[in-house]
C-alpha atoms as one frame of an Amber mdcrd trajectory, in Angstrom:
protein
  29.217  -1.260  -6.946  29.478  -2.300  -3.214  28.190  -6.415  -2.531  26.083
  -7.115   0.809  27.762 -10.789   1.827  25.102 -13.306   2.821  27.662 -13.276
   6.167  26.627  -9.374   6.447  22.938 -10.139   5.306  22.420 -12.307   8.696
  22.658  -9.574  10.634  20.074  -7.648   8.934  16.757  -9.418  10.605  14.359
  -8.303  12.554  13.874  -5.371  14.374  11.246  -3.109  15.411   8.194  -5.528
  15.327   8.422  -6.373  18.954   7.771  -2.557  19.497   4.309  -2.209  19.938
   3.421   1.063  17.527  -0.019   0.428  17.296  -2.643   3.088  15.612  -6.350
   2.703  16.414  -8.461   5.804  15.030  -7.401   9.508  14.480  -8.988  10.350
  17.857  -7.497   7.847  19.430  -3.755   7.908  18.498  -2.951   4.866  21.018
   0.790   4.734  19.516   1.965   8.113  21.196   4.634   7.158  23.194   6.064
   4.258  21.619   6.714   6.129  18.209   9.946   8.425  19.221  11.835   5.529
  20.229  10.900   3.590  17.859  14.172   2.694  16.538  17.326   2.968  18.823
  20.050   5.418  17.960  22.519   2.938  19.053  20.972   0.438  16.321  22.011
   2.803  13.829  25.029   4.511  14.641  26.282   5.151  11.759  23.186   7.180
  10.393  23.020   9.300  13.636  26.644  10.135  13.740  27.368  10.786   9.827
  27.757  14.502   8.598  25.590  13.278   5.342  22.380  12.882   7.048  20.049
  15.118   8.643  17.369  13.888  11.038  14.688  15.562  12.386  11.235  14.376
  14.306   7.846  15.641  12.248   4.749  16.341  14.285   6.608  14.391  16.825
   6.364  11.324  15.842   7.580  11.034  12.076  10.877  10.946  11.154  12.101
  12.781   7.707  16.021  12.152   7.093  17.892  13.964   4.200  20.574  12.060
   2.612  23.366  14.967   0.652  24.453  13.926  -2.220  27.775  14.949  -4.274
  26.272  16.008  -7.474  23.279  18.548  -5.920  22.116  18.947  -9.443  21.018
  15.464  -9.762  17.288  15.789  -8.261  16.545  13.690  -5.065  14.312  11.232
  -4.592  12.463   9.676  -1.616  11.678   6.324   0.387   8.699   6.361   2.211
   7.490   3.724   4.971   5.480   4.168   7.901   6.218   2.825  11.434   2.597
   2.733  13.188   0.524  -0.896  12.510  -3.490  -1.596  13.083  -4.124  -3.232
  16.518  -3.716  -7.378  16.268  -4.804  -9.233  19.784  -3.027 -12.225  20.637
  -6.648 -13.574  21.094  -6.934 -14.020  17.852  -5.124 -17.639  17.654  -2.308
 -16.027  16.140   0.633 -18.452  15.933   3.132 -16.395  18.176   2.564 -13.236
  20.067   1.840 -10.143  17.341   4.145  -8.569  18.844   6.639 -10.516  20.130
   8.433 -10.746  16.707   8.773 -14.621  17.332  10.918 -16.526  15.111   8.671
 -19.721  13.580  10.566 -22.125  11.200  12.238 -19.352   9.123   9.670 -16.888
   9.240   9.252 -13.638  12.033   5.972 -13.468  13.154   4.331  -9.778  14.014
   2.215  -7.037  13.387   4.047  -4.924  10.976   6.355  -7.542   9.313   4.702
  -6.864   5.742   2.624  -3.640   6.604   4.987  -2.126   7.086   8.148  -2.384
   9.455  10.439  -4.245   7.199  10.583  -1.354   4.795  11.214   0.862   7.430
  14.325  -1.517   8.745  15.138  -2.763   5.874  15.855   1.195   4.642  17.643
   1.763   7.768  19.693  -1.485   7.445  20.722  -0.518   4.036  21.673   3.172
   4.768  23.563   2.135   7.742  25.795  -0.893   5.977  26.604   2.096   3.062
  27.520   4.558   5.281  29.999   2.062   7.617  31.486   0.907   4.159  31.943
   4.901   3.260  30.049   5.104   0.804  28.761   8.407  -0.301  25.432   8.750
  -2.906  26.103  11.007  -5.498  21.969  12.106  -5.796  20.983  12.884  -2.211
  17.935  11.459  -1.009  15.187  11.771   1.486  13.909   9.172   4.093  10.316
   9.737   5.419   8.734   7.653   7.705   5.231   8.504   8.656   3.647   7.277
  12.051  -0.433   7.528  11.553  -0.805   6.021   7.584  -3.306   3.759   8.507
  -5.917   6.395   9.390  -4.841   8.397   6.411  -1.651  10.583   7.495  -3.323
  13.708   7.780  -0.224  14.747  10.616   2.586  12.633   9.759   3.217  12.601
   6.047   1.097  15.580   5.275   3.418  17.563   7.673   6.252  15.843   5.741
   5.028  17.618   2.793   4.713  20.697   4.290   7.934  20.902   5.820   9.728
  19.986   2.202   7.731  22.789   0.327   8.815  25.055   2.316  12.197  24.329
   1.751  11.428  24.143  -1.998  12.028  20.526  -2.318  11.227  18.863  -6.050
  11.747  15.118  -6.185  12.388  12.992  -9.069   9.989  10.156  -7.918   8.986
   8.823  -4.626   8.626   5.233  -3.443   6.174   3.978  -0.947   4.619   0.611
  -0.210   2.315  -0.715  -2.415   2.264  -3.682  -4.880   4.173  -6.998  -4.096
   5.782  -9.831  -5.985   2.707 -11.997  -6.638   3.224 -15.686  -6.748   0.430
 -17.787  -7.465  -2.024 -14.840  -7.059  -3.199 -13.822 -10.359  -4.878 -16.412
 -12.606  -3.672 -17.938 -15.409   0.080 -16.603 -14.887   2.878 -18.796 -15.112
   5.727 -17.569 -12.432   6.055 -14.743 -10.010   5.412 -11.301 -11.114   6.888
  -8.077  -9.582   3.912  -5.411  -9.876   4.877  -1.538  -9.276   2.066   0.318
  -8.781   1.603   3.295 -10.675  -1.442   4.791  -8.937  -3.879   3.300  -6.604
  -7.094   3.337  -6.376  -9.572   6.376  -4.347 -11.580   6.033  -1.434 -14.543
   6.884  -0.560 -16.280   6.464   3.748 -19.857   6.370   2.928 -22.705   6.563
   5.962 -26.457   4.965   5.256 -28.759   6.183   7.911 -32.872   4.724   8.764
 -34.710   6.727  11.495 -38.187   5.097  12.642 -40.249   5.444  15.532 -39.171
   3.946  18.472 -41.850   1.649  20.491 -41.849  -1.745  22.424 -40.917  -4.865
  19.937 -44.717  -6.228  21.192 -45.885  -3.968  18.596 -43.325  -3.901  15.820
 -44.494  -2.348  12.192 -44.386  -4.383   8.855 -40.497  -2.886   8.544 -38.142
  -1.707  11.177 -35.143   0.446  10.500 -32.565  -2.425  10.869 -35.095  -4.411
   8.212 -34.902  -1.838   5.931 -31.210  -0.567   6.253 -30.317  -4.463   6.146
 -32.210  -4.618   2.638 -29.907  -1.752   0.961 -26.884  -3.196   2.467 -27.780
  -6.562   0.459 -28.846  -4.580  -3.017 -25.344  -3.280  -2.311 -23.564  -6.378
  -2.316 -25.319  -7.873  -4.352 -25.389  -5.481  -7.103 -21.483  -4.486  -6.832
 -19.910  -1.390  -8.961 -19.789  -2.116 -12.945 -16.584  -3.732 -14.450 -13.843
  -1.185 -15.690 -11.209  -3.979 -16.194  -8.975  -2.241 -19.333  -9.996   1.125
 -18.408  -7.142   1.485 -16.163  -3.564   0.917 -15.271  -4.661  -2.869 -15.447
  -4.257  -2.995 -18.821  -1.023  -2.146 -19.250  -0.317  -4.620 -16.617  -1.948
  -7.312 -18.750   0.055  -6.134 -21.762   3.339  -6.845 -20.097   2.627 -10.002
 -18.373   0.861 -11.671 -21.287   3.718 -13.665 -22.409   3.503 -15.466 -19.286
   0.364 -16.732 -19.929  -0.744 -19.830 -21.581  -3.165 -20.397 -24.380  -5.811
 -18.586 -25.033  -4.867 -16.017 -22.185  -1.878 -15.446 -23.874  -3.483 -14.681
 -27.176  -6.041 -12.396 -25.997  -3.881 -10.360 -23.041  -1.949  -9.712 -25.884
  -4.554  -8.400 -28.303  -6.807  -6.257 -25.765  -7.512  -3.858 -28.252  -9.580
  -6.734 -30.123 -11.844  -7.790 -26.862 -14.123  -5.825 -25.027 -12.982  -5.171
 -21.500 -16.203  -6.127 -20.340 -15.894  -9.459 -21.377 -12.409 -10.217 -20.734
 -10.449 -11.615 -18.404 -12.471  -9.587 -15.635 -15.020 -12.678 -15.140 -11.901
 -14.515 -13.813 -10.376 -11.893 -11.785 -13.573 -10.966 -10.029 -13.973 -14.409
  -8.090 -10.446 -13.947  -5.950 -10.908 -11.185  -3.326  -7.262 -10.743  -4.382
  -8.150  -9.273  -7.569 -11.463  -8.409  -7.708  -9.850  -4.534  -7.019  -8.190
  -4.368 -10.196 -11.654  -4.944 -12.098 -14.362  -2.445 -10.306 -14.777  -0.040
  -7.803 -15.185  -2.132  -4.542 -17.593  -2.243  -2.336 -17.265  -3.286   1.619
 -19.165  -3.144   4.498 -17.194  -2.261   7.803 -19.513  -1.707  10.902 -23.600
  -1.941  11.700 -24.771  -0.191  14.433 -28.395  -0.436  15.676 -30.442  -1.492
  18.717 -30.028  -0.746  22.449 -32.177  -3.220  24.191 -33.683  -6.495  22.692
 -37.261  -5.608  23.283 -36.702  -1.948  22.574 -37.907  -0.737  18.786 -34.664
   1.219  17.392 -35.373   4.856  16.319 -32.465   4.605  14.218 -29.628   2.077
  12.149 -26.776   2.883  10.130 -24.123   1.267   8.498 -20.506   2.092   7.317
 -19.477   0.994   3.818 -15.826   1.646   2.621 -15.390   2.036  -1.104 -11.915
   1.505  -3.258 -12.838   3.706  -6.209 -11.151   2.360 -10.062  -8.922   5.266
 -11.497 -11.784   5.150 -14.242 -14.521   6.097 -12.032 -15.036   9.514 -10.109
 -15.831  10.153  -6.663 -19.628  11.033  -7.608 -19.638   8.446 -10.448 -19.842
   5.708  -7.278 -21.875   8.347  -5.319 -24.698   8.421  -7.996 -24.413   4.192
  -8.652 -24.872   4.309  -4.370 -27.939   6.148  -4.680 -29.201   3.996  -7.911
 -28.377   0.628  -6.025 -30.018   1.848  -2.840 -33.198   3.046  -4.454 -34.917
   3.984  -1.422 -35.357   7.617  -0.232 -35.767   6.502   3.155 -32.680   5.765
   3.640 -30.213   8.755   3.877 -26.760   8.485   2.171 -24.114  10.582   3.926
 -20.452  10.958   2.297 -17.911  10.789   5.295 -14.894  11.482   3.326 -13.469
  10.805   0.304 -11.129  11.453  -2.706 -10.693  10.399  -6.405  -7.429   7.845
  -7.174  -4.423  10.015  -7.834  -2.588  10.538 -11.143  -0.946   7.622 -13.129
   2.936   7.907 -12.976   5.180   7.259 -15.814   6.075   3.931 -16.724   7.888
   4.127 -20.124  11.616   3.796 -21.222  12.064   7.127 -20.034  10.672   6.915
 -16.547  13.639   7.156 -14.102  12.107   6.227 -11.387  10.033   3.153 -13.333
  13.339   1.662 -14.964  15.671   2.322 -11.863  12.966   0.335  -9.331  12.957
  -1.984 -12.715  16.400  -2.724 -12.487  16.661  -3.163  -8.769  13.910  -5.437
  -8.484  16.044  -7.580 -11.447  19.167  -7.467  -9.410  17.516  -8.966  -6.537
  14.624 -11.257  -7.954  16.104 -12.306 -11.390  13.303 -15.155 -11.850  10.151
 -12.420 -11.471   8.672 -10.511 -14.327   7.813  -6.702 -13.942   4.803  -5.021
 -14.718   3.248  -1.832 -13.770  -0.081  -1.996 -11.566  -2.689  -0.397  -9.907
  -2.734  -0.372  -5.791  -5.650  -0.891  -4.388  -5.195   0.128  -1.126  -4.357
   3.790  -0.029  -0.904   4.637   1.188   0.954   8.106   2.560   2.023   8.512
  -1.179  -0.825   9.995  -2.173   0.336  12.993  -0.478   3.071  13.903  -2.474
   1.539  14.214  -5.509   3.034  17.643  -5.724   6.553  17.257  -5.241   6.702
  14.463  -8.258   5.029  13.651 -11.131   6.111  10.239 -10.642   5.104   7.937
  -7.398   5.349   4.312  -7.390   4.100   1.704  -5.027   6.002  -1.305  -4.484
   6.972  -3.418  -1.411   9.887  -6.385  -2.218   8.100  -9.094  -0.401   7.018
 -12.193  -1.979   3.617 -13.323  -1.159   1.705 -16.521  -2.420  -1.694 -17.522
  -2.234  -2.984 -16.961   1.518  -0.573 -14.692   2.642  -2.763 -11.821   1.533
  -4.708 -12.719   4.342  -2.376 -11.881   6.645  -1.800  -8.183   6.019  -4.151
  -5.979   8.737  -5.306 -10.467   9.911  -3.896 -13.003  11.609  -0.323 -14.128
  11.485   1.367 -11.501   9.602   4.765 -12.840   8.870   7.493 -12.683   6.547
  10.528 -15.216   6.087  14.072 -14.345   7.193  15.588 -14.822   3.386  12.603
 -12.493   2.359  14.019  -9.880   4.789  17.173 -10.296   4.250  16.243  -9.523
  -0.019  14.357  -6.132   1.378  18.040  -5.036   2.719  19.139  -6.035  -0.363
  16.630  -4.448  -2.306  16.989  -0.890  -0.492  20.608  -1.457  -0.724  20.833
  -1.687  -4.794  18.500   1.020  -5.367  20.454   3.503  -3.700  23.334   2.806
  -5.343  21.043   1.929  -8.716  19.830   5.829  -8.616  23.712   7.514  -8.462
  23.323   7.430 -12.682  22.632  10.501 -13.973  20.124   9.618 -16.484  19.269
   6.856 -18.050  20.400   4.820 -21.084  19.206   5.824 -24.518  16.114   3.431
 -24.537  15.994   0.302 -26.189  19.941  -0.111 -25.026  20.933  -2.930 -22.858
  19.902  -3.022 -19.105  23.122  -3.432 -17.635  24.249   0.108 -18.712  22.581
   0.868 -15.742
């Protein structure tokens, strides 16, 4: 197996978050003409010039790259990342420009560092340094890297999809961003923890609309439409979605990770079948914003519009709530508890869009994909425990559901309490060493998938 020097790893830093690739709405795709040259050829010469890889621009902006492999009956997999970021003004007190990719005692500060440029160089890094060393994967692969996943990539990965069905493309899992290593995040755990996410949670862009009569505000009725709209917004949040912790993928996270626990967390993460989920651990997990998502279908409220004039009666209000739905709760399931919650019929409850969480992958000794991204994470973070998860935010994955049965979500960055805050806020940032363990990372796995299957289970790890 090849070895990435830390001499080598120095020169792996960086790149591509001082390009401004920013992605405002899906009518308003400001990132046009930054996206193609996104990444310089000449960065990545040895990609661009090699006879094993095949490049091509989809819907103009994405990039898909096919990796041949020497064995074409081992079936391919793919890395997915996405190059486009959500706006970030530098009058937000951020600590260096957001996009300036500024370098602050050992840490690169940008939009994009975690969400998601590093996987994107940190891919290309690791292709590159394999291909100038000669190496050549025995299981091809495919590269995708979509440029609108933040509003959903409805062109960019969806095309992706389209293009490899055509072509009759099967993969054997695909890997996205996703979960993290969490360190100091979830309560009660003792050390870092290395979640893969096996699914992630729905979505669902729900509109509440008053209409009144309009008048002057000298002669204002008992209610106004911004009165009443404002009292189902608080019966919203006040009465959130019910808990579902241990009707999900959560639970089999809890499984794995209770022997990291102390007493009695320990005790009862490792007896779940003897508690009620609704009295667990939930009550704990609830209070952190962090992990609040693995316990219910979440409820958020985005944007209130109302009013034009201050002494002008509004004839209307409405208000944008954003919804993660739990894998154990359907798309109408939250619809219906809306409607409950709300309890007023004059306010009208539109459903902008929406879908339902996407299968759970395979996780088991079996799993290819599970033990291989297992393994790697090992090589690289020895000290971390893995676990599967649940993701609760939406990624380009989702799209792919059917070229694979299996699609995991997992980003190699280590983040501790507070730095949670900084993905899609202020200060996004991630520390050289991390970096250079995400070329590392990308690196192993490549050469971690050449096997042709795995190990009989239960044998040891290293006959990987």
């Amino acid at each position: 197996e090849m070895q990435y020097s830390r001499c080598e790893r120095k020169t792996a830093r960086g790149g591509g978050c001082d390009i401004v690739s920013v992605i405002g709405s899906i009518n308003t795709l400001r990132c046009g003409i930054y996206l193609v040259p996104f990444f310089h050829v000449s960065a990545f010469p040895k990609i661009f010039s090699s006879s094993l890889v095949h490049h091509e621009l989809v819907a103009n902006y994405s990039h898909l790259f096919r990796v041949e492999g020497s064995q074409p009956d081992l079936v391919p997999y793919l890395l997915l990342a996405h190059i486009d970021v959500v706006p970030a003004s530098e009058s937000d007190d951020w600590e260096a420009p957001p996009f300036s990719a500024k370098e602050i005692d050992g840490f690169i500060y940008g939009r994009g560092t975690i969400d998601n440029k590093s996987s994107v160089m940190g891919i290309l890094e690791a292709l590159e340094y394999l291909l100038g060393k000669g190496y050549a994967p025995r299981r091809g692969f495919y590269i995708g890297l979509g440029h609108d996943e933040e509003v959903g990539g409805l062109k960019g990965a969806l095309n992706m999809v389209r293009v490899l069905k055509q072509r009759g493309v099967q993969l054997s899992f695909v890997l996205d961003e996703g979960l993290a290593i969490a360190d100091g995040i979830i309560v009660g755990l003792e050390g870092p923890a290395a979640l893969i996410g096996l699914t992630e949670k729905g979505m669902a862009h729900v509109k509440l609309r008053v209409s009144t009569a309009p008048g002057h505000a000298s002669m204002p009725p008992r209610e106004t439409c911004i009165g009443i709209l404002a009292a189902a917004v608080k019966r919203l949040e006040e009465n959130p979605m019910p808990r579902l912790f241990g009707y999900g993928p959560e639970r089999e996270t809890f499984e794995h990770l209770a022997h990291k626990f102390g007493l009695p967390l320990k005790f009862i993460m490792s007896n779940l079948w003897l508690f009620s989920p609704y009295v667990l651990y939930s009550r704990l997990l609830e209070r952190k914003p962090e992990t609040n998502g693995l316990v219910r279908t979440t409820t958020a409220v985005t944007m209130f519009n109302a009013g034009v004039k201050d002494n002008v009666l509004p004839s209307h209000a409405e208000v944008h709530v954003n919804l993660r739905i739990h894998p154990a709760q359907s798309l109408q399931e939250v619809l219906d508890q809306i409607h409950s919650t709300v309890g007023d019929q004059r306010v009208k409850i539109e459903l902008i869009s929406g879908f339902e969480a996407p299968p759970v992958s395979s996780s088991d000794e079996k799993s290819f994909g599970f033990q291989i991204i297992k393994k790697t994470v090992l090589d690289v973070f020895p000290t971390v425990t893995v676990a599967p998860g649940i993701c609760i935010a939406n990624t380009d994955s989702q799209h792919f559901k059917d070229l694979t049965k299996d699609i995991y979500r997992f980003l190699p960055v280590w983040l501790t309490p507070g730095d949670t805050q900084r993905i899609h806020g202020i200060n996004e940032r991630i520390s050289k060493k991390n970096y250079e363990e995400y070329v590392m990372f990308y690196f192993s796995l490549i050469q971690n998938c050449d096997i042709q299957k795995l190990p009989e289970p239960h044998s040891s790890v290293h006959e990987l």
